[in-house]
VOVOTOR-554779 format. One record per residue (C-alpha): residue in one letter; y, z, x. Coordinates in steps of 0.1 Angstrom, whole numbers. Layout:
REM VOVOTOR-554779
<nudo res="a" v="Y" w="Z" u="X"/>
...
This chain:
REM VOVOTOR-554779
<nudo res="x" v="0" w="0" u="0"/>
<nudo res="x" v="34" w="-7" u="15"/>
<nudo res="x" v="64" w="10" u="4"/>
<nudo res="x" v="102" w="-1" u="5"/>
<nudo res="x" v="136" w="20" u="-7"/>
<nudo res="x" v="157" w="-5" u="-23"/>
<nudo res="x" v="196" w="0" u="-23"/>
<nudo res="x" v="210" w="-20" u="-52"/>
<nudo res="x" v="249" w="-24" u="-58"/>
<nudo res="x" v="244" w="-30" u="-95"/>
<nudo res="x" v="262" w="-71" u="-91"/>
<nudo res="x" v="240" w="-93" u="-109"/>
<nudo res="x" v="221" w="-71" u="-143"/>
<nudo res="x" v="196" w="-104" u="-138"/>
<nudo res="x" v="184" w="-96" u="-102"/>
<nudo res="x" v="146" w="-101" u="-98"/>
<nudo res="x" v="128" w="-89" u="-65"/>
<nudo res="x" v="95" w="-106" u="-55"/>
<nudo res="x" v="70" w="-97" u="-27"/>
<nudo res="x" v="49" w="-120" u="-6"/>
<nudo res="x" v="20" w="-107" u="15"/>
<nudo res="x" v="19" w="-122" u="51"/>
<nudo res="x" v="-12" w="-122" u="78"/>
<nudo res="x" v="3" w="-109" u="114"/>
<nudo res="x" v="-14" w="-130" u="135"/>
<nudo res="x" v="-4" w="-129" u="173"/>
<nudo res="x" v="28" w="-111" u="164"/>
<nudo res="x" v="39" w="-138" u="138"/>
<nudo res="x" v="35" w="-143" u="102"/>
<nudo res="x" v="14" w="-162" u="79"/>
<nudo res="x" v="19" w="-170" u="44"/>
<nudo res="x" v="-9" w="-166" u="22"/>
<nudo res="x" v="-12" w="-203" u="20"/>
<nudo res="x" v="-39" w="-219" u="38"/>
<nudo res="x" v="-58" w="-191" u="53"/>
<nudo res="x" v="-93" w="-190" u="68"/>
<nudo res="x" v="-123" w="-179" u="46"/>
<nudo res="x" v="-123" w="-142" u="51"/>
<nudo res="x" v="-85" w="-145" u="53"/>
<nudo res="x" v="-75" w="-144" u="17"/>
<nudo res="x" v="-43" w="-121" u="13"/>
<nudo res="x" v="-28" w="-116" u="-23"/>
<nudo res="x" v="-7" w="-91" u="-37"/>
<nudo res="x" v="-20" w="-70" u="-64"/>
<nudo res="x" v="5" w="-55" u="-83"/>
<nudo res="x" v="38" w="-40" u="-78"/>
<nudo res="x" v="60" w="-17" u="-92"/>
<nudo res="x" v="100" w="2" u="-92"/>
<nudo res="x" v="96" w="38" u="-96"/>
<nudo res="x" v="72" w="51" u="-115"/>
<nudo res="x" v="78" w="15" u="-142"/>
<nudo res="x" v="52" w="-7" u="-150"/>
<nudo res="x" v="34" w="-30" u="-124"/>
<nudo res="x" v="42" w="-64" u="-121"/>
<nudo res="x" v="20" w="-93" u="-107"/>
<nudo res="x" v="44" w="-112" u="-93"/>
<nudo res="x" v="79" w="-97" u="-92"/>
<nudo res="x" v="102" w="-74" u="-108"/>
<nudo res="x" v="139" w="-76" u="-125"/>
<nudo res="x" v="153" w="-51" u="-112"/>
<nudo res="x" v="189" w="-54" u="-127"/>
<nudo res="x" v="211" w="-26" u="-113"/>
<nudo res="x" v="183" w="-6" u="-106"/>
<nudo res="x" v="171" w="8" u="-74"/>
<nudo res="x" v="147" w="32" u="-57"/>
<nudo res="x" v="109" w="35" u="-43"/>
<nudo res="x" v="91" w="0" u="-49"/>
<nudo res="x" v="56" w="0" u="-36"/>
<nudo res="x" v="32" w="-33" u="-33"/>
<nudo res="x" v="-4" w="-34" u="-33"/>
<nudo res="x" v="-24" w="-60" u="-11"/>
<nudo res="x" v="-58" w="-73" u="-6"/>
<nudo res="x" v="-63" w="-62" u="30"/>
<nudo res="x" v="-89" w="-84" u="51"/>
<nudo res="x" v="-108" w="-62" u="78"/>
<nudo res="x" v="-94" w="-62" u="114"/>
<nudo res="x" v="-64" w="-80" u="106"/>
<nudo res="x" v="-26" w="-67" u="100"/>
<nudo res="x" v="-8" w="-73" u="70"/>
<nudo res="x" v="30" w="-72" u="63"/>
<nudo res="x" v="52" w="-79" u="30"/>
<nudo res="x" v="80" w="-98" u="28"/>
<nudo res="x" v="109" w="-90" u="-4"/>
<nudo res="x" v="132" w="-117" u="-14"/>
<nudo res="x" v="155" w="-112" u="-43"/>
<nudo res="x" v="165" w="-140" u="-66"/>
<nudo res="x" v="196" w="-145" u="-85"/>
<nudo res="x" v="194" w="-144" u="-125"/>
<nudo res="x" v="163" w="-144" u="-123"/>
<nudo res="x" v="157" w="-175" u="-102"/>
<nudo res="x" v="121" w="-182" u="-83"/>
Protein backbone atom coordinates (compact mmCIF):
# COMPACT_ATOMS: atom_id res chain seq x y z
CA UNK A 1 0.00 0.00 0.00
CA UNK A 2 1.47 3.36 -0.72
CA UNK A 3 0.38 6.42 0.97
CA UNK A 4 0.45 10.21 -0.10
CA UNK A 5 -0.70 13.63 1.98
CA UNK A 6 -2.35 15.74 -0.52
CA UNK A 7 -2.29 19.59 0.02
CA UNK A 8 -5.15 21.01 -1.99
CA UNK A 9 -5.76 24.86 -2.38
CA UNK A 10 -9.55 24.36 -3.01
CA UNK A 11 -9.15 26.25 -7.10
CA UNK A 12 -10.95 23.96 -9.29
CA UNK A 13 -14.30 22.09 -7.06
CA UNK A 14 -13.80 19.59 -10.45
CA UNK A 15 -10.16 18.42 -9.60
CA UNK A 16 -9.78 14.62 -10.12
CA UNK A 17 -6.53 12.79 -8.95
CA UNK A 18 -5.46 9.54 -10.62
CA UNK A 19 -2.72 7.04 -9.69
CA UNK A 20 -0.63 4.94 -12.04
CA UNK A 21 1.51 2.04 -10.73
CA UNK A 22 5.13 1.88 -12.18
CA UNK A 23 7.83 -1.20 -12.18
CA UNK A 24 11.35 0.25 -10.91
CA UNK A 25 13.52 -1.42 -13.04
CA UNK A 26 17.30 -0.40 -12.86
CA UNK A 27 16.39 2.81 -11.13
CA UNK A 28 13.80 3.88 -13.81
CA UNK A 29 10.21 3.45 -14.32
CA UNK A 30 7.92 1.45 -16.17
CA UNK A 31 4.44 1.87 -17.04
CA UNK A 32 2.21 -0.93 -16.59
CA UNK A 33 2.00 -1.18 -20.34
CA UNK A 34 3.82 -3.87 -21.87
CA UNK A 35 5.25 -5.80 -19.11
CA UNK A 36 6.78 -9.35 -18.95
CA UNK A 37 4.57 -12.30 -17.87
CA UNK A 38 5.13 -12.29 -14.24
CA UNK A 39 5.30 -8.47 -14.51
CA UNK A 40 1.66 -7.45 -14.37
CA UNK A 41 1.27 -4.25 -12.05
CA UNK A 42 -2.30 -2.81 -11.61
CA UNK A 43 -3.67 -0.71 -9.14
CA UNK A 44 -6.37 -1.97 -7.01
CA UNK A 45 -8.27 0.53 -5.54
CA UNK A 46 -7.77 3.84 -4.05
CA UNK A 47 -9.17 6.03 -1.68
CA UNK A 48 -9.24 10.04 0.17
CA UNK A 49 -9.56 9.63 3.76
CA UNK A 50 -11.55 7.25 5.06
CA UNK A 51 -14.19 7.81 1.48
CA UNK A 52 -15.01 5.25 -0.67
CA UNK A 53 -12.43 3.41 -2.97
CA UNK A 54 -12.10 4.21 -6.37
CA UNK A 55 -10.66 2.00 -9.26
CA UNK A 56 -9.31 4.37 -11.16
CA UNK A 57 -9.25 7.93 -9.75
CA UNK A 58 -10.79 10.17 -7.39
CA UNK A 59 -12.54 13.91 -7.62
CA UNK A 60 -11.21 15.30 -5.10
CA UNK A 61 -12.66 18.89 -5.42
CA UNK A 62 -11.34 21.09 -2.57
CA UNK A 63 -10.61 18.26 -0.62
CA UNK A 64 -7.39 17.09 0.80
CA UNK A 65 -5.72 14.69 3.20
CA UNK A 66 -4.26 10.90 3.51
CA UNK A 67 -4.88 9.09 -0.01
CA UNK A 68 -3.60 5.56 0.03
CA UNK A 69 -3.32 3.24 -3.33
CA UNK A 70 -3.32 -0.38 -3.43
CA UNK A 71 -1.09 -2.35 -6.04
CA UNK A 72 -0.62 -5.78 -7.34
CA UNK A 73 2.97 -6.31 -6.21
CA UNK A 74 5.07 -8.88 -8.42
CA UNK A 75 7.84 -10.76 -6.21
CA UNK A 76 11.37 -9.38 -6.19
CA UNK A 77 10.59 -6.41 -8.04
CA UNK A 78 10.02 -2.58 -6.71
CA UNK A 79 6.98 -0.76 -7.33
CA UNK A 80 6.27 3.02 -7.21
CA UNK A 81 2.95 5.22 -7.92
CA UNK A 82 2.77 8.02 -9.83
CA UNK A 83 -0.38 10.88 -8.96
CA UNK A 84 -1.45 13.19 -11.69
CA UNK A 85 -4.27 15.46 -11.21
CA UNK A 86 -6.59 16.53 -14.00
CA UNK A 87 -8.54 19.62 -14.45
CA UNK A 88 -12.55 19.38 -14.43
CA UNK A 89 -12.26 16.33 -14.42
CA UNK A 90 -10.15 15.71 -17.50
CA UNK A 91 -8.26 12.08 -18.15
Amino acid sequence: MFEADLNNDGSDPEMHLHATPQLVIDGSLEDATDLPMGYEISLLDMRLEEGDAHSSGIRIGSQGGNVTCRVTMPEDVAVSVKFTFARGGEA
